[in-house]
VMD Tcl script that builds the backbone (N, CA, C; Angstrom):
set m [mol new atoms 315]
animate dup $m
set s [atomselect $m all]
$s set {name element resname resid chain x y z} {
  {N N UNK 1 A 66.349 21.448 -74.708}
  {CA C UNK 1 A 66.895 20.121 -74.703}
  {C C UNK 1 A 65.791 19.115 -75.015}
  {N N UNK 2 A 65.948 18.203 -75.638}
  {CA C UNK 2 A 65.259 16.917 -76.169}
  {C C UNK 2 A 65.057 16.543 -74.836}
  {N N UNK 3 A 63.618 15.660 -74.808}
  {CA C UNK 3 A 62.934 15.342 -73.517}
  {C C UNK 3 A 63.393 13.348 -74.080}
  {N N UNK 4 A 64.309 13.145 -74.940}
  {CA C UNK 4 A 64.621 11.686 -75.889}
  {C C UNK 4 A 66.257 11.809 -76.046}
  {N N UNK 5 A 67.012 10.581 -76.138}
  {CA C UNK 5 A 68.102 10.186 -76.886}
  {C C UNK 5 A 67.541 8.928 -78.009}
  {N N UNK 6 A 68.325 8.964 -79.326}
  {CA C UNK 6 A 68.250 7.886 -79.767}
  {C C UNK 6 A 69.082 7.335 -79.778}
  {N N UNK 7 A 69.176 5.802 -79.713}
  {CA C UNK 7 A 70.715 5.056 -79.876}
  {C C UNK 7 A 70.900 5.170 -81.301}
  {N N UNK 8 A 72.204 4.580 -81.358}
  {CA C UNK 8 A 72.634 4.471 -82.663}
  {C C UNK 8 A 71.324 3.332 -83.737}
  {N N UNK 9 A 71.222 2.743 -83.132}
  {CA C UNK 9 A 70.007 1.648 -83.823}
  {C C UNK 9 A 69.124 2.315 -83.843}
  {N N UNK 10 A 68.724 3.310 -83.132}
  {CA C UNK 10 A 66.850 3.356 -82.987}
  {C C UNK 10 A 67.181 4.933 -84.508}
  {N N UNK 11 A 68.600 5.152 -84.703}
  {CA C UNK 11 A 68.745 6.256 -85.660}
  {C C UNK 11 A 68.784 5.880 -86.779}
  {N N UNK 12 A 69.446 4.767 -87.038}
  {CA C UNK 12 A 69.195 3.462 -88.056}
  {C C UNK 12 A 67.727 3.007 -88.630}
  {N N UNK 13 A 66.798 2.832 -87.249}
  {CA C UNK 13 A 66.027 2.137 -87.767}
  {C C UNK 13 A 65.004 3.616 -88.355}
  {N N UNK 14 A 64.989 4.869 -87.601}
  {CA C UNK 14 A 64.499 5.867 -88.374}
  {C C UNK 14 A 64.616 6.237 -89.667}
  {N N UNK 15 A 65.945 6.087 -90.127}
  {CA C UNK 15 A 66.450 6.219 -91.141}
  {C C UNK 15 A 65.864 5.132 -92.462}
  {N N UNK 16 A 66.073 4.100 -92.013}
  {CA C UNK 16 A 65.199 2.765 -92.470}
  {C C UNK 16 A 63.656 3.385 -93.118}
  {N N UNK 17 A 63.017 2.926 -91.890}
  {CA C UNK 17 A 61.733 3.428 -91.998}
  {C C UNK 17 A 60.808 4.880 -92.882}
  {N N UNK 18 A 62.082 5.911 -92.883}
  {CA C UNK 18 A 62.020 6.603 -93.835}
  {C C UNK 18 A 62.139 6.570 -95.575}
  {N N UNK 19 A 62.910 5.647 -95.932}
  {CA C UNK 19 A 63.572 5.566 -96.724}
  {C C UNK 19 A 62.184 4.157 -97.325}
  {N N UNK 20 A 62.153 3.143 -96.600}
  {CA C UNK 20 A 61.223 2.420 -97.337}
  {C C UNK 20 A 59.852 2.973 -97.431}
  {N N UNK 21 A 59.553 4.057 -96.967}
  {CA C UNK 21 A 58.681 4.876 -96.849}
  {C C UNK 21 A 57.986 5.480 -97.951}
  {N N UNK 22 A 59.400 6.380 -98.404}
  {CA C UNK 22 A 59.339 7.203 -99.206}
  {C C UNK 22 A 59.127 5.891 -100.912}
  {N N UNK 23 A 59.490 4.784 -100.287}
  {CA C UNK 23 A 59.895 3.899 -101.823}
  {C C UNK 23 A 58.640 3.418 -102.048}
  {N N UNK 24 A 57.917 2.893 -100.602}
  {CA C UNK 24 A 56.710 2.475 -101.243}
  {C C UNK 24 A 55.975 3.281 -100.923}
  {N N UNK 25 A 55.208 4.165 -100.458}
  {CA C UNK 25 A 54.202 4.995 -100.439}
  {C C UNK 25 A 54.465 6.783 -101.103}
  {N N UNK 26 A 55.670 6.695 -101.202}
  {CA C UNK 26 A 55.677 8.343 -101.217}
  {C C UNK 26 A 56.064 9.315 -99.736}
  {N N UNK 27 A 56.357 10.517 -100.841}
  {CA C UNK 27 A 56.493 11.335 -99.555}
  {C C UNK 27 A 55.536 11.811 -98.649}
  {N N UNK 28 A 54.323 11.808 -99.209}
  {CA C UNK 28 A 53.516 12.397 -98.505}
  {C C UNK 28 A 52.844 11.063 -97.256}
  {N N UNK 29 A 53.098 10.155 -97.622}
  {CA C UNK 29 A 53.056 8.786 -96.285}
  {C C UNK 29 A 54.280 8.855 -95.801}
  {N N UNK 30 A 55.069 9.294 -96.412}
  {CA C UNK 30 A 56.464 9.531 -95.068}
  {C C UNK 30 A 56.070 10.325 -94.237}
  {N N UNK 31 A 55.650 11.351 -94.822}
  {CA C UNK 31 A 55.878 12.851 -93.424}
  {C C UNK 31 A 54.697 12.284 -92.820}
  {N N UNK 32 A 53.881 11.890 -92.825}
  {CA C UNK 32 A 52.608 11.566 -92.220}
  {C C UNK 32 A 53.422 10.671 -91.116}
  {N N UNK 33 A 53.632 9.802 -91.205}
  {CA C UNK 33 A 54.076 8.684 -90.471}
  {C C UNK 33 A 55.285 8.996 -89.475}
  {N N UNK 34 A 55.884 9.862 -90.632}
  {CA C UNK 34 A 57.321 10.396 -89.605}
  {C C UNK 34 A 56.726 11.658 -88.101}
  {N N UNK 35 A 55.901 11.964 -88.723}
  {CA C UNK 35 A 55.974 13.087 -87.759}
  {C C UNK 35 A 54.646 12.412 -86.746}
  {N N UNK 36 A 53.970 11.411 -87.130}
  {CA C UNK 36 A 53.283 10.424 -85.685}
  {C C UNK 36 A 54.258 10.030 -85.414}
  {N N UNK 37 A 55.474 9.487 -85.160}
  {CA C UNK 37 A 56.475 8.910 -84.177}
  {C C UNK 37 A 57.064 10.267 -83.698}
  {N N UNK 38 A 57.429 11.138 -84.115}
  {CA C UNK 38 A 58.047 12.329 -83.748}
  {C C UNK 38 A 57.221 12.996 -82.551}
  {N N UNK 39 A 55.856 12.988 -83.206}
  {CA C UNK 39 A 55.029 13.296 -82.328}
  {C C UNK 39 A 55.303 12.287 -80.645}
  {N N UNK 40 A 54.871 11.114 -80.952}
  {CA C UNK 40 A 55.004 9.931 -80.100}
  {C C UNK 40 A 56.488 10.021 -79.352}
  {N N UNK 41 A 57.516 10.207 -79.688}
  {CA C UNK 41 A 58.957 10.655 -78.951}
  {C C UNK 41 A 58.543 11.616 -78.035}
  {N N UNK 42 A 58.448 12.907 -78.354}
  {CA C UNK 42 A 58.157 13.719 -77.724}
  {C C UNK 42 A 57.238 13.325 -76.632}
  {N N UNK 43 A 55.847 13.115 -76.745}
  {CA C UNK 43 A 54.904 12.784 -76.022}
  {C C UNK 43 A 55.533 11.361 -74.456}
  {N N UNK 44 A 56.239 10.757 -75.174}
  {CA C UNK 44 A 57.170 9.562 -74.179}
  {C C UNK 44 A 58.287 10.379 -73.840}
  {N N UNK 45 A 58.704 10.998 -74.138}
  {CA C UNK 45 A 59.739 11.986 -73.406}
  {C C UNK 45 A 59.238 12.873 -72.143}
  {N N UNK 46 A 58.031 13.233 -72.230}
  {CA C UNK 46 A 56.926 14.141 -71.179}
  {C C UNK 46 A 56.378 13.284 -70.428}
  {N N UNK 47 A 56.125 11.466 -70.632}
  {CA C UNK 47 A 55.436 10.720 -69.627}
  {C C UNK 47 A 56.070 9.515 -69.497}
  {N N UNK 48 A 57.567 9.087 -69.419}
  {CA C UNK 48 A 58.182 8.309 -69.380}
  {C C UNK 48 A 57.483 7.104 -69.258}
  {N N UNK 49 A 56.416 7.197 -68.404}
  {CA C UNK 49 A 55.857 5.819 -67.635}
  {C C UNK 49 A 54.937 5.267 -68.899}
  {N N UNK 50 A 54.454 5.890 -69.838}
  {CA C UNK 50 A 53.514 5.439 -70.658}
  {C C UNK 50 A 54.168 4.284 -71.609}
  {N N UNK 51 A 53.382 3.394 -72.249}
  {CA C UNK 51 A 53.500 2.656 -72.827}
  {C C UNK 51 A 53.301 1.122 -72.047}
  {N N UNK 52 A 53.474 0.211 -72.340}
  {CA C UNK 52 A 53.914 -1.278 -71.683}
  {C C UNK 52 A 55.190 -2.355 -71.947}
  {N N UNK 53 A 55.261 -3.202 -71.077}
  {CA C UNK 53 A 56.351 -3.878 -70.925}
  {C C UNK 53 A 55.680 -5.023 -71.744}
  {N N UNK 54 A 56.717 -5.473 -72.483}
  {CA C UNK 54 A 56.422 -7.068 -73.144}
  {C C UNK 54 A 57.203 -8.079 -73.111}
  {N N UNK 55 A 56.943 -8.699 -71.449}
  {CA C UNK 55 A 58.489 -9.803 -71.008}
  {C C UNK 55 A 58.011 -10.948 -71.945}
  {N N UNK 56 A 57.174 -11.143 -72.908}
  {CA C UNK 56 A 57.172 -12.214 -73.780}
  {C C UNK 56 A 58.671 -11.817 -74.609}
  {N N UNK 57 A 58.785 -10.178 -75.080}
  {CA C UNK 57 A 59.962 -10.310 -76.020}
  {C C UNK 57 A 61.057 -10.188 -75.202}
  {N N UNK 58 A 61.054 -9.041 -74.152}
  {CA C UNK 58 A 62.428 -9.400 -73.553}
  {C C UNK 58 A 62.287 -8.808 -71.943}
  {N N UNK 59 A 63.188 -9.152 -71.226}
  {CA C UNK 59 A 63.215 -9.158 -69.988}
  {C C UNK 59 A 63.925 -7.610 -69.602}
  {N N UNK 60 A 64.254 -7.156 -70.496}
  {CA C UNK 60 A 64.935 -5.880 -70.264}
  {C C UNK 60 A 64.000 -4.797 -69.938}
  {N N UNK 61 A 64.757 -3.649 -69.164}
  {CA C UNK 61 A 63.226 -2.747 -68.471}
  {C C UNK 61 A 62.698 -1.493 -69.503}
  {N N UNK 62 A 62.265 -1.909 -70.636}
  {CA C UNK 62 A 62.246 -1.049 -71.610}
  {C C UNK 62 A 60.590 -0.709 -71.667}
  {N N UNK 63 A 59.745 -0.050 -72.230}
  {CA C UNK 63 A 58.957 0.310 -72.817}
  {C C UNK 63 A 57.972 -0.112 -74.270}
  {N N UNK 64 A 57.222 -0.124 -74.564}
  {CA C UNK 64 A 56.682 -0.444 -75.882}
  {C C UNK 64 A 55.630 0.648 -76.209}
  {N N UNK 65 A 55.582 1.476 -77.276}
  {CA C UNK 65 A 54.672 2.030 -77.807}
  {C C UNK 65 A 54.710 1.974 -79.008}
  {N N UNK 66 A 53.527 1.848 -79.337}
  {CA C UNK 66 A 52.745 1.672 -80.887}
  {C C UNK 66 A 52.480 2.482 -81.594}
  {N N UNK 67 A 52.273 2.877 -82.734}
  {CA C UNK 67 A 52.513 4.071 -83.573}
  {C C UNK 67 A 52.019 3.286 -85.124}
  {N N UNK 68 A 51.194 3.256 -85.367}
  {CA C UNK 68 A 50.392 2.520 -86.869}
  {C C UNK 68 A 50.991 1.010 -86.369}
  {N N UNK 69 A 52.047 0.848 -87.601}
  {CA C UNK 69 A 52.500 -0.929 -87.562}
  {C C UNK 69 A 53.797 -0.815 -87.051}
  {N N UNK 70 A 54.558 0.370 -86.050}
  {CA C UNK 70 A 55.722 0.332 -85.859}
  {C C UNK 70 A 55.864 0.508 -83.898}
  {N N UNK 71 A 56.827 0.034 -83.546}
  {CA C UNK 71 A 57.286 -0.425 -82.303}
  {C C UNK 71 A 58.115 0.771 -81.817}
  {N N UNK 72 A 57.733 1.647 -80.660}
  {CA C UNK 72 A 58.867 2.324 -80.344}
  {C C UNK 72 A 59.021 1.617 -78.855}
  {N N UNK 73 A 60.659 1.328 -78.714}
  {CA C UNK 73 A 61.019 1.059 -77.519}
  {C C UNK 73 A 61.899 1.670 -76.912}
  {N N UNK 74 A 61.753 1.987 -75.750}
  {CA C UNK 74 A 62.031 3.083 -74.835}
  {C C UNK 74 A 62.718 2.359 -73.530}
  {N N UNK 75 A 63.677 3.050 -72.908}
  {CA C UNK 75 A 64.206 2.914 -71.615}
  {C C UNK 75 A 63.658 3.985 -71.072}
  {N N UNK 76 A 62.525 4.749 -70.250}
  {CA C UNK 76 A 62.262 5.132 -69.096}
  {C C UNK 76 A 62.456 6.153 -68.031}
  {N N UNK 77 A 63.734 4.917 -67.604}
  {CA C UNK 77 A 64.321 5.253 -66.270}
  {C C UNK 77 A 65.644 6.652 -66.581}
  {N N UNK 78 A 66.251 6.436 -67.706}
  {CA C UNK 78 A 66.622 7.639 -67.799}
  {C C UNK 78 A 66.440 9.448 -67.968}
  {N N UNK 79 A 66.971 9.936 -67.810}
  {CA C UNK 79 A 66.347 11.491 -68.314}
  {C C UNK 79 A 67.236 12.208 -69.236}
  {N N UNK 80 A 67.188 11.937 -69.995}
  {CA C UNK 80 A 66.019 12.429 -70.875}
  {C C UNK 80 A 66.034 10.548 -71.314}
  {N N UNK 81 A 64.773 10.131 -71.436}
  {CA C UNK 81 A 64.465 8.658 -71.802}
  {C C UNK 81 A 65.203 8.432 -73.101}
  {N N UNK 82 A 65.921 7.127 -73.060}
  {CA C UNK 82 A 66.548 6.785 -74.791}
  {C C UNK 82 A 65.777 5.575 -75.626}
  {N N UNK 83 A 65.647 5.734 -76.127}
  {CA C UNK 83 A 64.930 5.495 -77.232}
  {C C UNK 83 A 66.176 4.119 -77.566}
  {N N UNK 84 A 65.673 2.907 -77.508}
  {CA C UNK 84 A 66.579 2.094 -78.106}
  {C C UNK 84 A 65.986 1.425 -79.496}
  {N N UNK 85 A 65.175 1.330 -79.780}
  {CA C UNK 85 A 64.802 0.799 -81.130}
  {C C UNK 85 A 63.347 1.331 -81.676}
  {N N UNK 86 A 63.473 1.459 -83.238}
  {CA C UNK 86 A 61.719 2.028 -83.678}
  {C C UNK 86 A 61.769 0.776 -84.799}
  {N N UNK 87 A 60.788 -0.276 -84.127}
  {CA C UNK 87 A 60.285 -1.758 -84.888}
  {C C UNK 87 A 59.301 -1.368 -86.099}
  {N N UNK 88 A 59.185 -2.139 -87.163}
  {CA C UNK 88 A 57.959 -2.796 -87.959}
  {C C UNK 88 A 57.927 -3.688 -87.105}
  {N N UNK 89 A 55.910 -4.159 -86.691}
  {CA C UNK 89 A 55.843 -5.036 -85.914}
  {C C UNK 89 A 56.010 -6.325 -86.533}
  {N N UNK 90 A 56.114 -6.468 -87.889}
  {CA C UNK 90 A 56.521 -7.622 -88.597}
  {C C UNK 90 A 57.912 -8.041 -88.599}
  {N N UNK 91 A 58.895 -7.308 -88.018}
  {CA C UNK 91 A 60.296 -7.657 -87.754}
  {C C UNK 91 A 60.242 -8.621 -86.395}
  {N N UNK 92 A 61.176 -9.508 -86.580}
  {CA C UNK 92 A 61.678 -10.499 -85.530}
  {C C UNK 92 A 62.234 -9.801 -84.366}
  {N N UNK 93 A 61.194 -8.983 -83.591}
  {CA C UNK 93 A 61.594 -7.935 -82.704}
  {C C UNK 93 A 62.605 -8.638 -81.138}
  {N N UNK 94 A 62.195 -9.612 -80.424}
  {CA C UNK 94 A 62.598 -10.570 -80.481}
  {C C UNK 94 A 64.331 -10.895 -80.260}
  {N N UNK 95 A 64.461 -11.397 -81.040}
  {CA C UNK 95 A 66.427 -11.050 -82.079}
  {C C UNK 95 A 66.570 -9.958 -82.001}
  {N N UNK 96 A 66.009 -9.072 -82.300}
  {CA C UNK 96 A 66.760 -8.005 -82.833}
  {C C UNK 96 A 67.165 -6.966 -81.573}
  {N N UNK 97 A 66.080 -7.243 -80.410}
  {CA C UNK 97 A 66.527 -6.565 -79.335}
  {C C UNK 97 A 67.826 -7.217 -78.354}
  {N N UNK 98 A 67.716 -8.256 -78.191}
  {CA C UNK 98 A 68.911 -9.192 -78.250}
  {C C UNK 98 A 69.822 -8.839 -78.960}
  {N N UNK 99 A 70.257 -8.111 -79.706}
  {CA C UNK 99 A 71.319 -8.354 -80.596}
  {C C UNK 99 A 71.894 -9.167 -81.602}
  {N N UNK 100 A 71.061 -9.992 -81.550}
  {CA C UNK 100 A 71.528 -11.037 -82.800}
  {C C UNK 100 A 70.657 -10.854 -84.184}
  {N N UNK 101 A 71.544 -11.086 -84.933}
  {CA C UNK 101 A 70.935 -11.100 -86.471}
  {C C UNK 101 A 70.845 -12.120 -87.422}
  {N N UNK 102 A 69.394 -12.361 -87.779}
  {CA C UNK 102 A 69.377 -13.119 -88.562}
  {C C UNK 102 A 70.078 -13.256 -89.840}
  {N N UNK 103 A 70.091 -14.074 -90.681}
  {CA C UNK 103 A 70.421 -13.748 -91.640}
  {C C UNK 103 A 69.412 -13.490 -92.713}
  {N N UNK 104 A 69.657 -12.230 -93.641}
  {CA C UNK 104 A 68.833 -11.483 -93.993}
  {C C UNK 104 A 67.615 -10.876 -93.699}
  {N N UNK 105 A 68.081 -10.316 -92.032}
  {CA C UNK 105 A 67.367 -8.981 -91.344}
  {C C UNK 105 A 68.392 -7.659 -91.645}
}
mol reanalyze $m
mol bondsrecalc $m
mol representation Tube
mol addrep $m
């Protein structure tokens, strides 16, 4: 069993992240990149507690870990921990954990 759930968003934003991946760097900076967060899931799946809280973006009891320029955020308290969003830290992280969308995010 997965020591992770992803939400529907955080499967989205994998999917994302792959895909602009592959457009601007290639495959071989995809798998690189894909499999440091893969790695990083796993690894937050085995130590729930790791990472930090950032009540600047939101008040919710989630997690933050870093991974090159991308955001994984994590709920914790569950078991197996879910995974609610994987950020570019250049996204309006912000909004987007909130739920609201800009227009043209």
């Amino acid at each position: 069993m997965k020591s992770y759930l992803l939400t529907a968003d955080a499967e989205n934003d994998i999917d994302n992240i792959k895909y602009h991946l592959l457009e601007q760097g290639g495959p071989r900076l995809a798998r690189r990149v894909m499999d440091k967060i893969e790695d990083a899931l796993a690894f937050l799946g085995r130590r729930p507690g790791a990472g930090h809280n950032r009540n600047d973006l939101t008040a919710k009891p989630v997690k933050f870990w870093q991974v090159f320029s991308y955001s994984i955020i994590y709920d914790p308290a569950p078991r197996p921990i879910h995974v609610v969003r994987i950020l570019h830290t250049s996204r309006d992280v912000k909004t987007l954990l909130h739920g609201r969308r800009r227009p043209g995010s």
